[in-house]
C-alpha positions as CSV (number, residue, x, y, z in Angstrom):
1,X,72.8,66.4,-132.1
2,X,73.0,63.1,-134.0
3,X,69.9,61.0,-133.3
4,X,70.1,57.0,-132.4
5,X,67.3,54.8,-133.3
6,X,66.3,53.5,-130.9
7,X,66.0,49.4,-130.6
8,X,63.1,49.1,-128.7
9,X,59.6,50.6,-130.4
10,X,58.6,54.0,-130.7
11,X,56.9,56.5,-128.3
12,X,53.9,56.4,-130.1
13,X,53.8,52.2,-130.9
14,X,55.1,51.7,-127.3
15,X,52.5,53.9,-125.9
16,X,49.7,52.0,-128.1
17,X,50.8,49.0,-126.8
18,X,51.2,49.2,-123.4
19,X,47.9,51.5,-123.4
20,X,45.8,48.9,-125.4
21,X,47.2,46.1,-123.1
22,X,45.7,48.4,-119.9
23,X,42.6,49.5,-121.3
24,X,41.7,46.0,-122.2
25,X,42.7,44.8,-118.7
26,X,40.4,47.6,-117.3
27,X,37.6,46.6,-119.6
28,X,37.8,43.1,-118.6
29,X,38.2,44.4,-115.0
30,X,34.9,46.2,-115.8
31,X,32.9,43.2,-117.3
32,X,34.5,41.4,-114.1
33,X,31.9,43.8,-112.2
34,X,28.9,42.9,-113.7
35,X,28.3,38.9,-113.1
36,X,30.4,40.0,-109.9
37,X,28.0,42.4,-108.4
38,X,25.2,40.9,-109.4
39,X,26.6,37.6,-107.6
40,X,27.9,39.5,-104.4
41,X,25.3,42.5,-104.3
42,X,26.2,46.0,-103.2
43,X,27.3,44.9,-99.6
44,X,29.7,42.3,-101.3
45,X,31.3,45.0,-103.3
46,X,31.4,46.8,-100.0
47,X,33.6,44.3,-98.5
48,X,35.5,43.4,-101.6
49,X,36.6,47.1,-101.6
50,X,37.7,47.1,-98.0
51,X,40.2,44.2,-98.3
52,X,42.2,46.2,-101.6
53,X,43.4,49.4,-99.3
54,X,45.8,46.6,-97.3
55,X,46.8,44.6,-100.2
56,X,47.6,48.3,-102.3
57,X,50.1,49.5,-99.3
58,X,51.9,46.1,-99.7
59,X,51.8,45.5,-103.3
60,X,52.9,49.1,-103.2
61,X,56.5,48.6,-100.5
62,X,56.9,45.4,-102.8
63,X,56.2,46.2,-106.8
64,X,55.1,49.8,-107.7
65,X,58.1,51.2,-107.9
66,X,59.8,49.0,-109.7
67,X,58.7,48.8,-113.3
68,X,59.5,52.7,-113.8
69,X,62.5,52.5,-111.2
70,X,64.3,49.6,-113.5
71,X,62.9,50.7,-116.4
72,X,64.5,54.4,-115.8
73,X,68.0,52.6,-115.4
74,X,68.2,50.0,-118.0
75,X,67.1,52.8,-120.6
76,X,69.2,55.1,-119.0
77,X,72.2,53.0,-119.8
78,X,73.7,52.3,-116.7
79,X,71.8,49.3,-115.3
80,X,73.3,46.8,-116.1
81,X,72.3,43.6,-114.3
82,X,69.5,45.7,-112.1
83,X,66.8,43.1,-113.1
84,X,69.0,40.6,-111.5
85,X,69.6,42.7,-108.1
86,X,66.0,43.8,-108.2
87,X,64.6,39.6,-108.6
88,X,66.8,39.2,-105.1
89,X,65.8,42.5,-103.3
90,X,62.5,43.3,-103.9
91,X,61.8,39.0,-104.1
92,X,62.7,38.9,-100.4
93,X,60.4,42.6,-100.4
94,X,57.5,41.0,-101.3
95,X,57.6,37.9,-99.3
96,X,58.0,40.0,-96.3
97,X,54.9,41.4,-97.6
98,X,52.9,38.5,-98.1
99,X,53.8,37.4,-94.3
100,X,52.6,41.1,-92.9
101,X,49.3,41.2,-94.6
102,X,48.9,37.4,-93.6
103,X,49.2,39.0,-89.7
104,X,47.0,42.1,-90.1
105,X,44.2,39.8,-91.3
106,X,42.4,39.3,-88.0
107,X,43.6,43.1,-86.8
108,X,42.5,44.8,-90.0
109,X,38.6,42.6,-89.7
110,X,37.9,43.9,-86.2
111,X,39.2,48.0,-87.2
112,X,36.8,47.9,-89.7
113,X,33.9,46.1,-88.1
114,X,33.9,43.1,-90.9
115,X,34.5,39.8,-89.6
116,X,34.7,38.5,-93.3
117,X,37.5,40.6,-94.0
118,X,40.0,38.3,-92.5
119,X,39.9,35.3,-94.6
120,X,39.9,37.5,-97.5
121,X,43.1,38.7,-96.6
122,X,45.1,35.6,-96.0
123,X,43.7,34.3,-99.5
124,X,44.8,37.5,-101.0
125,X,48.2,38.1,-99.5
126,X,51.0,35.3,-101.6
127,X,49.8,37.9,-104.8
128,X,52.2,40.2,-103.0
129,X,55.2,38.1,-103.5
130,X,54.5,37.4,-107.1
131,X,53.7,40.7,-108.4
132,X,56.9,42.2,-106.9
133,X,58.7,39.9,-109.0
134,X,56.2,40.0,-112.4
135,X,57.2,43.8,-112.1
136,X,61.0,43.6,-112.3
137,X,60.3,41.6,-115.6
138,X,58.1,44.2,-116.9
139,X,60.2,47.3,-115.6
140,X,63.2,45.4,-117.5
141,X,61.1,45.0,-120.8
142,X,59.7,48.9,-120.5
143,X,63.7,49.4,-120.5
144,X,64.6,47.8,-123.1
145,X,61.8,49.9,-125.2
146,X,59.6,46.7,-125.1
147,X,56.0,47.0,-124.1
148,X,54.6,43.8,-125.4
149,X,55.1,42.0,-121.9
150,X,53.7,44.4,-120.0
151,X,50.6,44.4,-122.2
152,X,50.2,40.6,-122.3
153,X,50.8,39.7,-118.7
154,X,47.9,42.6,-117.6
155,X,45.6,41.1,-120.3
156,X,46.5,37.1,-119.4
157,X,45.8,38.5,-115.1
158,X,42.7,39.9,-115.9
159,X,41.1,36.7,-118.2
160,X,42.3,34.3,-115.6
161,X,41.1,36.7,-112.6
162,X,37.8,36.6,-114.5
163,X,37.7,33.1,-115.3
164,X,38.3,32.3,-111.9
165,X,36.5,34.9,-109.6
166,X,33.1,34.5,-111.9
167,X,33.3,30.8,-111.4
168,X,34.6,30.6,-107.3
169,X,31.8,33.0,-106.3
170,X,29.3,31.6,-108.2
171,X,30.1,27.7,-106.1
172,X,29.6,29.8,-103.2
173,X,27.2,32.1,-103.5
174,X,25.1,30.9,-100.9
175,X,27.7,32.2,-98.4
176,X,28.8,35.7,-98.8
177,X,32.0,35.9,-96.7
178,X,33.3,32.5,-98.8
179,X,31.7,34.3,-102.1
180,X,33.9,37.4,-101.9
181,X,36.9,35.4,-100.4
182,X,36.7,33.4,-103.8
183,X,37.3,36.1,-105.6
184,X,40.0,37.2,-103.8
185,X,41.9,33.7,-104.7
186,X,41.1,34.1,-108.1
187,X,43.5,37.3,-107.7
188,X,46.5,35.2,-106.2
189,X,45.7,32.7,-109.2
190,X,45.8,34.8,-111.9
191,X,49.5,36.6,-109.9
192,X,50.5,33.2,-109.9
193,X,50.3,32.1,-113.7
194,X,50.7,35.8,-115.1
195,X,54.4,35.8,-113.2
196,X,55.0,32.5,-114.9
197,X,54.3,33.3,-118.1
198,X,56.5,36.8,-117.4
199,X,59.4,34.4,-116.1
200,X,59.3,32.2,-119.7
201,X,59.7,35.7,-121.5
202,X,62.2,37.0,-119.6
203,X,64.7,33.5,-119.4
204,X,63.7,33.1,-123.6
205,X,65.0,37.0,-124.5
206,X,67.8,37.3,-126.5
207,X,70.0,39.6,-124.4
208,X,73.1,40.9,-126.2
209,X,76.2,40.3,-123.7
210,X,78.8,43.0,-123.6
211,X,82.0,43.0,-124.7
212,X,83.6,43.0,-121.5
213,X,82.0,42.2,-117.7
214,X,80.8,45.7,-116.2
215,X,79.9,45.7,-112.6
216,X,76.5,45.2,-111.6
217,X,74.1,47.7,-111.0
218,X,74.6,48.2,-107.1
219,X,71.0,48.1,-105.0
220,X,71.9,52.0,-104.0
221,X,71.4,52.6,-107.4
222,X,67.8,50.5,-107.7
223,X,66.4,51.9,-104.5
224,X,67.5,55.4,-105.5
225,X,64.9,55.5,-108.1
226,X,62.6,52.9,-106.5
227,X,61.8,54.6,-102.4
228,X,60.7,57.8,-104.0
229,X,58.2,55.9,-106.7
230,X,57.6,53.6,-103.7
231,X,56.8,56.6,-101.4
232,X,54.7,58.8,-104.6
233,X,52.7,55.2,-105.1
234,X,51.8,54.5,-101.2
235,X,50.5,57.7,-100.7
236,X,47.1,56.9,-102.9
237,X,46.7,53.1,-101.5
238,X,47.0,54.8,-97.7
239,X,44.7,57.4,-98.3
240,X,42.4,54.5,-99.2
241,X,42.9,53.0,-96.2
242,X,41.5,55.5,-94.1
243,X,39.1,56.5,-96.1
244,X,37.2,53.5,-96.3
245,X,37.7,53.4,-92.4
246,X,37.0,57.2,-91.6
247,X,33.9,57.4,-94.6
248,X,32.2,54.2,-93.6
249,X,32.5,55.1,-89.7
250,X,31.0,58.7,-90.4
251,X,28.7,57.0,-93.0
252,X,27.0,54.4,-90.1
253,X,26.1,57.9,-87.9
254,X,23.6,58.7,-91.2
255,X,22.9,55.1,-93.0
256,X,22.2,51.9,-92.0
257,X,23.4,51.2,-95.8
258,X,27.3,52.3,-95.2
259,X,29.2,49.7,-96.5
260,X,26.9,49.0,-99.7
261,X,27.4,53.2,-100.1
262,X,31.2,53.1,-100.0
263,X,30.9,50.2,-102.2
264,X,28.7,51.6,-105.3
265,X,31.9,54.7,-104.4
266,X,34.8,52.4,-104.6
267,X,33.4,49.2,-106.1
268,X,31.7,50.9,-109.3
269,X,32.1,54.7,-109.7
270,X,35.9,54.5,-109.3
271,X,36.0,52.0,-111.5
272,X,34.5,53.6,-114.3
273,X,36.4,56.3,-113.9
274,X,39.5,54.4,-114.5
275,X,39.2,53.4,-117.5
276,X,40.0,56.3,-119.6
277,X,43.0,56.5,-117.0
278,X,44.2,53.2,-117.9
279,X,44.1,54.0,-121.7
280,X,46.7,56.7,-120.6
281,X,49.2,54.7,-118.6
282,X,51.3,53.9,-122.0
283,X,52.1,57.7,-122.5
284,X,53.5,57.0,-119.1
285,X,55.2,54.2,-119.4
286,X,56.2,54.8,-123.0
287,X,57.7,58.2,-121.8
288,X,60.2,56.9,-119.6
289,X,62.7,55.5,-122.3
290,X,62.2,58.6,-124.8
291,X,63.0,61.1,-121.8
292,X,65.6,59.3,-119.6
293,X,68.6,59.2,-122.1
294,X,67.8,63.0,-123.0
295,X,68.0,63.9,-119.0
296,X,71.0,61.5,-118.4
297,X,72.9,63.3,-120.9
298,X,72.0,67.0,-119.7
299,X,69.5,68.2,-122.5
300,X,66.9,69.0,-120.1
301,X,65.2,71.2,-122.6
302,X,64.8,68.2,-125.4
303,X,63.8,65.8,-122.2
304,X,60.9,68.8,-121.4
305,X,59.8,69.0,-124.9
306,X,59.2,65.2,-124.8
307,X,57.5,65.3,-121.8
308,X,55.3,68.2,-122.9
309,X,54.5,65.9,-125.8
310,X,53.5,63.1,-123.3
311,X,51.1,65.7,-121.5
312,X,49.6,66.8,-124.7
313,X,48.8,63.8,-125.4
314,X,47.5,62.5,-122.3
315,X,45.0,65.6,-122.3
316,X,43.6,65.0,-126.2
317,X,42.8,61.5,-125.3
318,X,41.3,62.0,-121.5
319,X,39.4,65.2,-122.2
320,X,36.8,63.3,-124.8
321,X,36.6,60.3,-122.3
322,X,35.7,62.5,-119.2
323,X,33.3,63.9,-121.5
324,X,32.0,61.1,-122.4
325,X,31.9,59.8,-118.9
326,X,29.7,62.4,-117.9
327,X,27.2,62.2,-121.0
328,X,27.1,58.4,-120.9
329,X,26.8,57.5,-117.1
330,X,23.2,56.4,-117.1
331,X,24.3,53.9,-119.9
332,X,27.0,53.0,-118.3
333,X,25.7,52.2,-115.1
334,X,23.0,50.0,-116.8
335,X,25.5,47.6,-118.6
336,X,28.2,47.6,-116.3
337,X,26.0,47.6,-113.0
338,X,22.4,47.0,-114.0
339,X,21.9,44.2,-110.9
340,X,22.2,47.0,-108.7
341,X,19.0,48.9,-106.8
342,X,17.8,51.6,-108.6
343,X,18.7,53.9,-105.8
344,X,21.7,52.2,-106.0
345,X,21.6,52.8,-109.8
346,X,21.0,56.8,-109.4
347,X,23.9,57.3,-106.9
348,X,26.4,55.9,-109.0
349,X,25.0,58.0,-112.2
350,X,25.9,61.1,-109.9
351,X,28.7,59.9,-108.6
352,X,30.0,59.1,-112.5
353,X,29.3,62.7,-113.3
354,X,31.1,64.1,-110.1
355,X,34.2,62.1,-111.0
356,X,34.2,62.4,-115.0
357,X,36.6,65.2,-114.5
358,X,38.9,63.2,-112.4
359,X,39.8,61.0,-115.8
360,X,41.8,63.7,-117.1
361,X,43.5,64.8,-113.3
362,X,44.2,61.5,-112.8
363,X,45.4,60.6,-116.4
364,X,48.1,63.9,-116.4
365,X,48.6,63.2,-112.7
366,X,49.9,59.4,-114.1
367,X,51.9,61.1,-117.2
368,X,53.4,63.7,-115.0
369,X,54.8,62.0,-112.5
370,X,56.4,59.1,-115.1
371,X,57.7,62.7,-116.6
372,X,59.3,63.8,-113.5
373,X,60.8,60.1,-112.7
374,X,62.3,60.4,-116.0
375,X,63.5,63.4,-115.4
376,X,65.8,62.5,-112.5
377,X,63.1,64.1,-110.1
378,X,61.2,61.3,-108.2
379,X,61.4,63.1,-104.8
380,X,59.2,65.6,-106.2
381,X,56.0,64.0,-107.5
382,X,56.3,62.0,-104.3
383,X,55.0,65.2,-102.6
384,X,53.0,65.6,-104.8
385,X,51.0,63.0,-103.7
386,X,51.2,62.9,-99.6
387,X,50.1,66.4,-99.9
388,X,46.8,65.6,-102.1
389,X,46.8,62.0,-100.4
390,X,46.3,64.0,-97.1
391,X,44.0,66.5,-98.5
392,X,41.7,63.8,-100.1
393,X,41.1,62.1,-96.5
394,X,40.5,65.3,-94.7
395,X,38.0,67.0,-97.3
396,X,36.3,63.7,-97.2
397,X,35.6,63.6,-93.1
398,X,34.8,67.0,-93.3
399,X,32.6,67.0,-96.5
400,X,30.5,63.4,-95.0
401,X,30.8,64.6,-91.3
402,X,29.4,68.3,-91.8
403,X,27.5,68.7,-94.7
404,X,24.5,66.7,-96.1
405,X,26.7,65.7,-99.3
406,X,27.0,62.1,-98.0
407,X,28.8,59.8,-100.1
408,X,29.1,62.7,-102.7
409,X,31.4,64.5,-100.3
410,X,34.6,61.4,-101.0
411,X,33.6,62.2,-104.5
412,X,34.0,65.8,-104.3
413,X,37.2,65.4,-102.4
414,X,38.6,63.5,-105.2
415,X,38.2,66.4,-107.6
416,X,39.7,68.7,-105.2
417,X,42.7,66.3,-104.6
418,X,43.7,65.7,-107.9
419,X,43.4,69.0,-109.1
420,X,45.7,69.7,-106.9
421,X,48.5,67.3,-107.8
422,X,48.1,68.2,-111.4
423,X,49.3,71.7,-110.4
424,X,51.5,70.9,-108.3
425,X,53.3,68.3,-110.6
426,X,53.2,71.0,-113.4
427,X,54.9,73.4,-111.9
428,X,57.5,70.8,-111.1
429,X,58.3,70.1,-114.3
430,X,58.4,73.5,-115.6
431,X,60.6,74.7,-112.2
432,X,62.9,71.8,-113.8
433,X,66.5,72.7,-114.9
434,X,69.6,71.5,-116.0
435,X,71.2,69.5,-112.8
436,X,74.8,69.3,-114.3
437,X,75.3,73.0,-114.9
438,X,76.0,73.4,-118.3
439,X,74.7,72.7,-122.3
440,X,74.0,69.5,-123.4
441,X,77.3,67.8,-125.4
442,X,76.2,68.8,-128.7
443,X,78.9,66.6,-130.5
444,X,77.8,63.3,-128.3
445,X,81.5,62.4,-127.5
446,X,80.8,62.0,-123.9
447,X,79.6,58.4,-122.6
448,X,78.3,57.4,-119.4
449,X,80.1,54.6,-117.4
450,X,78.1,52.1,-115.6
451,X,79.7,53.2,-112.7
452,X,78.0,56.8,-113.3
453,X,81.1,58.4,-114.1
454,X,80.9,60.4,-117.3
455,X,83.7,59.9,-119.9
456,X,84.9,62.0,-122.5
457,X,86.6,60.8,-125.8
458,X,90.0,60.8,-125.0
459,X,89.0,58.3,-122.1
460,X,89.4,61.2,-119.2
461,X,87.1,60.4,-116.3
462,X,85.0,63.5,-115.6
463,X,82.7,64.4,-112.7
């Protein structure tokens, strides 16, 4: 088969990119947590955490599944104009958001016992609206084979959430509720200008226009590829959700310390974890335009090699990192979090260990599922993840309510969780075949309309 250069950049300087772009975001979002605890304490963390589970389902309905979804059809070749039908759809998605999470405020406070919770959200919420539209411009750019936008919009939200949150909790740090609200504004501020800035590189590209007008993209096609990435994103921000309610409830029968617990748990240990993870997020982005054409065209087996290449990958560069998770966790816990109690301090160093392994789950997890997107099988890492979604929150009441494990047991449930979706999503991709029932067109003389129809030379429409 005749290979294409591709216009955009390559797997490898994509992935570099986009995964440079992440892991600096995540170390800034890291840094973020040192001035930040040692401002709001472990019980600020606490409440910080508690607010994200509501804002993740939203941001989730209104932006995750976009960037992959879009960027799946403009590589794919048949999306044309989906940026423009995604601005108007998932636009009006994310302001319906921004109103919901605005009227759960009070209702989502008095579920989880923390009056402080409610302003939080109503600062919080207009960051839904703007990140549904900063990730059609990014999905678009992943498309296109172009990972710089991506990269520079994380890194410009982080500095100016940084910037901002240091500075608003620090004016009100004699008032804890208004402290960790403060923060929460400096997320909608940083949404606000990164969107911008995302919007001035989108209207300035130099789009080629095509000889003649196709039709647009229709919103069947967007959503097709979209509700399943929607449903596989929701799944984690849910699980969340009820595990901060359900682990903090079951928490209070044994501590008078709950919240601070599920904080130094959420607030720090997760954190840490992530980073390696985010390092990885550019095999997954980077993958979708090197494995969409190959599936779209029917050469299933060169679209599986590539994404065996992703995984490969994924696992030389998170195996050292979990490794050095677990070996460095003392250290880490001393730069990132030194303001925190030294009991404090020693549950989060085993908590660090617990989860090390979870940076390479959760890294192939994140690859995997991008692979089976790209692939033309969203539906099935999407059950992937209500399965171990559901798992995670049930081995975490179980492990807190009837063993002594305590906090250690939504640690523990983690590992179990994700080990499961790796398997489950590998054995997807393996179980994968060729959808169109016969070899790919070794001589390329078949081209795919933008209605979907396939072509062949002689201009004879074909199923």
């Amino acid at each position: 088969m005749k290979k294409t250069k591709s216009a955009g950049q390559s797997f490898i300087k994509g992935a570099v990119i986009i995964s440079l772009g992440g892991f600096i975001s995540k170390v800034l979002g890291a840094i973020y947590r040192i001035p930040l605890t040692n401002i709001l304490g472990g019980e600020g963390m606490g409440i910080y955490q508690m607010v994200y589970p509501l804002y993740c389902i939203l941001l989730t309905v209104s932006a995750s599944g976009i960037p992959t979804g879009i960027a799946r059809l403009v590589s794919s070749g048949r999306g044309f104009g989906a940026e423009k039908q995604a601005f108007r759809l998932y636009g009006a998605v994310g302001l319906i958001g921004t109103c919901v999470m605005y009227m759960l405020a009070a209702p989502l406070a008095k579920i989880q016992g923390e009056p402080a919770i409610a302003l939080c959200c109503k600062l919080l919420c207009p960051s839904v609206f703007f990140v549904s539209v900063l990730s059609v411009v990014r999905g678009y750019f992943q498309g296109k084979g172009n990972m710089y936008p991506t990269a520079v919009t994380e890194i410009s939200e982080q500095l100016i959430k940084v910037a901002a949150g240091v500075a608003l909790s620090y004016i009100f740090r004699n008032n804890l509720a208004l402290a960790v609200a403060s923060t929460l504004l400096a997320v909608t501020i940083s949404e606000v200008l990164a969107t911008a800035l995302a919007a001035l590189w989108y209207y300035r590209r130099k789009a080629k226009k095509p000889l003649y007008t196709p039709a647009y993209v229709p919103v069947s096609s967007i959503l097709k590829y979209t509700i399943p990435l929607t449903l596989t994103a929701i799944a984690m921000p849910v699980s969340q959700l009820a595990e901060s309610i359900i682990a903090v409830r079951l928490l209070r029968e044994f501590s008078a310390g709950a919240t601070a617990l599920y904080g130094v748990f959420s607030g720090c240990a997760v954190t840490i974890i992530n980073l390696p993870v985010s390092v990885t997020y550019g095999l997954a982005a980077s993958s979708v335009p090197q494995i969409s054409p190959l599936a779209e065209s029917g050469d299933i087996s060169g679209a599986k090699k590539k994404a065996s290449k992703a995984l490969l990958i994924t696992l030389a560069v998170s195996l050292p990192a979990a490794a050095g998770l677990f070996v460095f966790a003392p250290l880490a816990t001393r730069l990132i979090f030194g303001s925190l109690a030294t009991a404090e301090k020693e549950i989060l160093v085993k908590l660090i260990r617990i989860m090390a392994v979870n940076a390479v789950t959760e890294s192939l997890v994140q690859t995997s599922s991008a692979c089976l997107t790209s692939l033309g099988k969203p539906i099935r890492s999407t059950i992937t993840q209500w399965v171990t979604a559901i798992l995670r929150v049930a081995l975490t009441a179980v492990l807190i309510k009837f063993t002594s494990l305590s906090i250690y047991g939504a640690a523990w449930a983690a590992n179990c969780a994700y080990l499961v979706a790796t398997l489950m999503n590998f054995w997807y991709i393996i179980r994968v075949k060729n959808s169109k029932g016969g070899k790919p067109n070794e001589n390329n003389t078949d081209r795919i309309g933008f209605n979907g129809r396939r072509y062949n030379a002689a201009g004879k429409s074909g199923a």
